[in-house]
GUMIMI-394913 format. One line per 5 residues: number of its first residue (from 1); for each residue x, y, z of N, C-alpha, C, CB. Coordinates in steps of 0.05 Angstrom, whole numbers, plus 5000, padded with zeros to 4 digits. Glycine has a CB too. Example, Ala and Ser with C-alpha at 12.3 -4.5 7.8 and 13.67 -1.06 7.14 Angstrom:
1 = 5264,4886,5156,5246,4910,5156,5264,4934,5156,5226,4911,5181; 5257,4955,5142,5273,4979,5143,5258,5001,5157,5282,4988,5114
end
This chain:
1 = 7239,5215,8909,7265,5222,8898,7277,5197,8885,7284,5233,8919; 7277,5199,8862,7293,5174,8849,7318,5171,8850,7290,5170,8825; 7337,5140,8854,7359,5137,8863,7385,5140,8838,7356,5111,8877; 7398,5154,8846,7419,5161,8820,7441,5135,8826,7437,5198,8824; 7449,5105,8813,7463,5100,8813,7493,5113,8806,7454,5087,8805
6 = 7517,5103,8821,7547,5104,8811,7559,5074,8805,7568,5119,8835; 7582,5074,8782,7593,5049,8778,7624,5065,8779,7582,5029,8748; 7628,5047,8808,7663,5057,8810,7683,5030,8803,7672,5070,8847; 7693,5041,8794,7728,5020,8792,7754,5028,8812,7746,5026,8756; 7753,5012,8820,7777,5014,8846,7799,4993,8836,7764,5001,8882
11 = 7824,5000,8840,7844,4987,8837,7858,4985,8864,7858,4998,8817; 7861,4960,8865,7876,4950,8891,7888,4924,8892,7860,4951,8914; 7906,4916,8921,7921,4894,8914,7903,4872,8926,7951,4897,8925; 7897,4848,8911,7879,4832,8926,7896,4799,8928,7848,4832,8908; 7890,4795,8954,7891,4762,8944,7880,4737,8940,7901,4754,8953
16 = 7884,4729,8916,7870,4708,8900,7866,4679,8924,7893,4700,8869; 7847,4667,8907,7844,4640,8918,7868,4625,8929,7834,4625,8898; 7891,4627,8899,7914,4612,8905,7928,4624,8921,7929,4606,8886; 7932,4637,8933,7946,4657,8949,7963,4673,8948,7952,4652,8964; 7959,4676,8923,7980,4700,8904,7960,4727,8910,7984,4692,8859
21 = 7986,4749,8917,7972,4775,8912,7974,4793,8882,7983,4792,8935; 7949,4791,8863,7953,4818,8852,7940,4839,8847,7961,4816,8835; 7946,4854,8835,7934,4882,8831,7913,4881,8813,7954,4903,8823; 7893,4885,8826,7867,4880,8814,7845,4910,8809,7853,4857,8836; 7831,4907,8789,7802,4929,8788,7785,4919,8783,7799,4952,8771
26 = 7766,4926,8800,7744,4922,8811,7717,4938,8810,7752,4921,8832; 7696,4929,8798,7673,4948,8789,7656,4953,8814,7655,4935,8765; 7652,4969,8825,7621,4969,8850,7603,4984,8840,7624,4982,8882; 7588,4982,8853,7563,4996,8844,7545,5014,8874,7542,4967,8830; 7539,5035,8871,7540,5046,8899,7507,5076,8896,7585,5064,8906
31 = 7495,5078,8908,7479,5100,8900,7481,5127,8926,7447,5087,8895; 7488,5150,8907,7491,5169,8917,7481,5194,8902,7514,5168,8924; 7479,5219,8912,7464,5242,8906,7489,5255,8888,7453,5261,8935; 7513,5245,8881,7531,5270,8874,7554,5255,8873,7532,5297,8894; 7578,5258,8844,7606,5246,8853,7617,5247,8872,7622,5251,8843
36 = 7617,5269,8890,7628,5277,8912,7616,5254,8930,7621,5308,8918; 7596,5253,8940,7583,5237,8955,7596,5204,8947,7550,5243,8950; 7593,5191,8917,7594,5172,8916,7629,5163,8919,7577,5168,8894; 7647,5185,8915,7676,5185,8912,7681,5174,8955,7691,5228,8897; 7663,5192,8966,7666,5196,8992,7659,5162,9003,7643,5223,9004
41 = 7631,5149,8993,7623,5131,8998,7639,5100,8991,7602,5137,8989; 7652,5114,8967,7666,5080,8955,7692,5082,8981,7684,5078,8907; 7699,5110,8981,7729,5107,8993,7723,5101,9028,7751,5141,8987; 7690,5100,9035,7685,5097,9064,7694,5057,9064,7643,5110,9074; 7673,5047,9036,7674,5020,9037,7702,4999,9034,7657,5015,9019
46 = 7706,5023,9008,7735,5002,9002,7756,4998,9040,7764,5028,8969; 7761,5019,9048,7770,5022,9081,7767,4993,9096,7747,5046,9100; 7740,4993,9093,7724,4963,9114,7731,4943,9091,7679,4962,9123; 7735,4941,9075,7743,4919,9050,7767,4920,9052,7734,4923,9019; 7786,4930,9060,7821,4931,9060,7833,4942,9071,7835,4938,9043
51 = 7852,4927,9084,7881,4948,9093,7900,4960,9069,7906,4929,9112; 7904,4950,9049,7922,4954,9026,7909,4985,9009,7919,4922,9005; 7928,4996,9003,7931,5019,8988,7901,5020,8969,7963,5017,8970; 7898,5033,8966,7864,5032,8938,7879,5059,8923,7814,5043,8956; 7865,5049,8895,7857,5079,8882,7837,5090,8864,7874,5088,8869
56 = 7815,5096,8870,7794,5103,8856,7790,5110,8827,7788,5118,8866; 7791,5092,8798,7805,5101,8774,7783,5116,8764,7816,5079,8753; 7754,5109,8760,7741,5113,8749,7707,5112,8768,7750,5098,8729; 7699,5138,8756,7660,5133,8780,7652,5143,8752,7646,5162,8821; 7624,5132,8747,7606,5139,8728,7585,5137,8737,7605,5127,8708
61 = 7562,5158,8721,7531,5142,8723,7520,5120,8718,7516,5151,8712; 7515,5103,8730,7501,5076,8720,7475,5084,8703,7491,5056,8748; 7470,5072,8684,7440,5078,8676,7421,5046,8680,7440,5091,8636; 7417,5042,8705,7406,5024,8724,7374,5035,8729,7425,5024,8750; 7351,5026,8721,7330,5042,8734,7332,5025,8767,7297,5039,8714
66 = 7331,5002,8762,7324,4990,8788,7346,4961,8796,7289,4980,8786; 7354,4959,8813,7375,4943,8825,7351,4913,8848,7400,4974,8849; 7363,4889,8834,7356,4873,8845,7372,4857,8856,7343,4866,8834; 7372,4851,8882,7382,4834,8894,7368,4803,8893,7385,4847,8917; 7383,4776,8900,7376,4751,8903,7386,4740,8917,7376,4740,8887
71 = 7389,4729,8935,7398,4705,8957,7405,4687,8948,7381,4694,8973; 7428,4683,8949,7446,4658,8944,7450,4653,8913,7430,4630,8958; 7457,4681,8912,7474,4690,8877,7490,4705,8889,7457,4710,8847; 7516,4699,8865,7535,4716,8867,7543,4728,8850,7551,4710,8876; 7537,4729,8829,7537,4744,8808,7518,4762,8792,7543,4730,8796
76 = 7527,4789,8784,7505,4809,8776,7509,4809,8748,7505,4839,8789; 7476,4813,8735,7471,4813,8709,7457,4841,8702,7454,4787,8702; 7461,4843,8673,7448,4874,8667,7427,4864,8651,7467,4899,8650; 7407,4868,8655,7382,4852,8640,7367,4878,8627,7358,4831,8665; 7369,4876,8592,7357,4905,8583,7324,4892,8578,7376,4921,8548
81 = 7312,4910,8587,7273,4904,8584,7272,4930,8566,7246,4907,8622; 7243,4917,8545,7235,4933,8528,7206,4938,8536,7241,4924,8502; 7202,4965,8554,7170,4963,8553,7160,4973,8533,7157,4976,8572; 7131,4959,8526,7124,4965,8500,7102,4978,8510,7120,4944,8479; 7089,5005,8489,7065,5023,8495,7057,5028,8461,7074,5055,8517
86 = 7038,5026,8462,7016,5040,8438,7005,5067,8436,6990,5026,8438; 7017,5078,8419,7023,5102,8415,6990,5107,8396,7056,5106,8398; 6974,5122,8409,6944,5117,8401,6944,5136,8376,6919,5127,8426; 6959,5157,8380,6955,5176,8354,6957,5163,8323,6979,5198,8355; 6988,5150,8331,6994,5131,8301,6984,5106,8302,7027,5125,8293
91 = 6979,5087,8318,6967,5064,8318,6991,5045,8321,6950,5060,8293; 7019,5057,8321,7040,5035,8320,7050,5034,8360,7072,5048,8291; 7061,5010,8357,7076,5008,8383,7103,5020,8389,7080,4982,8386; 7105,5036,8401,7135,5050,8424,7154,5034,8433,7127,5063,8455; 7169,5030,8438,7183,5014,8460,7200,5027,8471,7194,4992,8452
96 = 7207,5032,8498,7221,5040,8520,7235,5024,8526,7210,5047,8540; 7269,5024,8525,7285,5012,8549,7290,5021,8571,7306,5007,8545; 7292,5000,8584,7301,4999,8613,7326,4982,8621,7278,4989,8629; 7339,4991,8647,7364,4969,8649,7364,4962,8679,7396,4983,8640; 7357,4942,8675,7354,4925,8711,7380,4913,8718,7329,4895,8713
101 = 7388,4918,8736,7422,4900,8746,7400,4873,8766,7455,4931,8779; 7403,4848,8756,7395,4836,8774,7413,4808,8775,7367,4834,8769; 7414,4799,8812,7430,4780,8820,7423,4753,8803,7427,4778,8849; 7443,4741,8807,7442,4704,8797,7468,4692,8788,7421,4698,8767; 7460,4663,8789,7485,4648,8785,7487,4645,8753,7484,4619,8802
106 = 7472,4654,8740,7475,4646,8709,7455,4657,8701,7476,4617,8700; 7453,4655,8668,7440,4680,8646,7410,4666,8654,7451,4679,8602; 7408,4633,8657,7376,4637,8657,7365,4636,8681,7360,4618,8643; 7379,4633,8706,7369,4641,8728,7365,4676,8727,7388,4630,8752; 7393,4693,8710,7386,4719,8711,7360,4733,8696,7409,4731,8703
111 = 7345,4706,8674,7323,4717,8655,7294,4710,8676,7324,4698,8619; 7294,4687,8701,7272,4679,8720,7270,4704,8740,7279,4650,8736; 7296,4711,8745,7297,4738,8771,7290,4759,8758,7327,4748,8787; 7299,4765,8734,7281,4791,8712,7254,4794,8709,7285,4788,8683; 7239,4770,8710,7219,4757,8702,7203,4767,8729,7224,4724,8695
116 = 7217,4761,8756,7196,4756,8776,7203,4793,8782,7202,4725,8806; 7223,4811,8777,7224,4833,8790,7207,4843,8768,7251,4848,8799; 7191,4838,8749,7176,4856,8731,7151,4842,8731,7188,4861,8700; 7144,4826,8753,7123,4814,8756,7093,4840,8764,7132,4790,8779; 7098,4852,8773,7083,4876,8778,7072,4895,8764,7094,4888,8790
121 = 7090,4890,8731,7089,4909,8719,7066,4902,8695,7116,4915,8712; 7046,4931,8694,7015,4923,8688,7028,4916,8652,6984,4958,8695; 7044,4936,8640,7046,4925,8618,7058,4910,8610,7047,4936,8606; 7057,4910,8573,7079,4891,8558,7096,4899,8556,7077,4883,8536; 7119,4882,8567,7147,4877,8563,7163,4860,8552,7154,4875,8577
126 = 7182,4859,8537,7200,4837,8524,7228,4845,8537,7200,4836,8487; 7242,4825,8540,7275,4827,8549,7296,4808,8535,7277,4820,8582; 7297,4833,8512,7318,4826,8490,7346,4820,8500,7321,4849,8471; 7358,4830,8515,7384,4823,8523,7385,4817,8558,7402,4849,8513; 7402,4800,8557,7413,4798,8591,7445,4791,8589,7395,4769,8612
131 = 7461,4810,8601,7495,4803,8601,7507,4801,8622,7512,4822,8588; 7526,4789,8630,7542,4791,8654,7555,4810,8654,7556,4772,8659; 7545,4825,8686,7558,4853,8687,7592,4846,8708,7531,4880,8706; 7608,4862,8695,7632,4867,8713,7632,4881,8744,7649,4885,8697; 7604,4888,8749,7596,4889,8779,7603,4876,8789,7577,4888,8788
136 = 7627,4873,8825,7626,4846,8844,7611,4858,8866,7657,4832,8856; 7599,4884,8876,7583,4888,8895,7567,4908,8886,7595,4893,8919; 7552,4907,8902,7527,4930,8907,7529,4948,8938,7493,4910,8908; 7534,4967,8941,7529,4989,8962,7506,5010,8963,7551,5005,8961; 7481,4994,8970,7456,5019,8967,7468,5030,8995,7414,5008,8966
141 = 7445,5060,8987,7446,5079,9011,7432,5072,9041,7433,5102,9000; 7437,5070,9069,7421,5057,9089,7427,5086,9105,7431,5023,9103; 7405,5092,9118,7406,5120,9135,7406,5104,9159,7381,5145,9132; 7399,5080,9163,7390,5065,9188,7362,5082,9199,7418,5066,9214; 7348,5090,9187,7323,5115,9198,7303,5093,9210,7305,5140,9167
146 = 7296,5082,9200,7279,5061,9214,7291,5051,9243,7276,5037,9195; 7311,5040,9248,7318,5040,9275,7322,5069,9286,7342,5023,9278; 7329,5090,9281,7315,5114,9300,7296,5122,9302,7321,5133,9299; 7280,5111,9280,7245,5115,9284,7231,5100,9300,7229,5112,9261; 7244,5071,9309,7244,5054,9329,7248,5059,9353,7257,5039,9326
151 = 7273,5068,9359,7278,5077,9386,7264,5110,9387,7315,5075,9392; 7256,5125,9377,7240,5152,9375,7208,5145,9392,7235,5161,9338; 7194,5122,9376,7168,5112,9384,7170,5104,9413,7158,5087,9366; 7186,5090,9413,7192,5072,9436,7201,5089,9462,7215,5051,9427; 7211,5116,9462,7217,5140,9473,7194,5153,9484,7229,5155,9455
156 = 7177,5160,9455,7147,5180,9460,7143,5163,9477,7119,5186,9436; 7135,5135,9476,7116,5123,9486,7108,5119,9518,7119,5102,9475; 7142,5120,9523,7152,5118,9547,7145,5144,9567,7181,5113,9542; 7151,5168,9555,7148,5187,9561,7115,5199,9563,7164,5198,9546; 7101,5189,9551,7072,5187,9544,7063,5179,9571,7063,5165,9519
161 = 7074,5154,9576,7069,5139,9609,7076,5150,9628,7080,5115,9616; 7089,5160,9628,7106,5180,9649,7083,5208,9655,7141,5192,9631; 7075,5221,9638,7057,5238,9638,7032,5229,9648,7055,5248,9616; 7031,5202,9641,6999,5202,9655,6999,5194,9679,6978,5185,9643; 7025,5185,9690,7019,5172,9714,7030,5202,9746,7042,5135,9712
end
């Protein structure tokens, strides 16, 4: 099942460095099955992000194929890739975009992290553009399923022993 990005804008009151409060909007980025879901999800996060009033202005589809994270970046970039394919009938080359959100502190650390998340990729690619996105977070989806699939094993197993003895 492929992941349907959302890009929400929240408006709320924040306080700055200097310690002035103002009323700020704010881009996130969040993946969910359905507005409903992603409306449900920003308003779970913004909660744990604030006591102060929020208001949800705007949710859209991201057109994100794949979301990259980086360690010790704080800033997200939209990096457009052009895969290229040869179209055998006519003999000329295709090109496909794609739009990668990937972390970094600047455009050419964001063109090295582009670089290494398409490292896998068997064909030719070029990456005509990279911009600084108005993203300040990322909210992927976590079921936590792996830790119940943890404590599940760890259950059988137990119970497994129990039977034989």
């Amino acid at each position: 099942m492929s992941v349907t990005w959302y890009e929400c804008k929240v408006k709320y009151r924040k306080t700055h460095e200097s310690g002035e409060q103002k009323v700020t909007t704010d881009t996130y980025l969040l993946d969910a099955v359905s507005y409903t879901e992603a409306e449900s999800r920003i308003t779970e996060e913004m909660k744990n992000f604030t006591e102060e009033d929020f208001r949800i202005m705007n949710i859209k589809v991201a057109n994100f194929s794949e979301v990259h994270p980086f360690e010790n970046s704080d800033r997200w970039f939209k990096s457009k890739v052009s895969l290229i394919a040869l179209d055998e009938e006519s003999g000329k080359e295709k090109k496909t975009n794609i739009y990668l959100l990937v972390q970094a502190n600047d455009v050419k650390e964001a063109f090295e992290n582009t670089t290494l998340a398409m490292a896998e990729t068997m064909g030719d690619y070029t990456i005509p553009s990279i911009t600084e996105s108005p993203i300040v977070d990322v909210f992927p989806y976590f079921t936590g399923e792996e830790e119940q699939l943890e404590k599940f094993n760890i259950l059988e197993t137990a119970e497994m022993a129990e039977q034989e003895n």
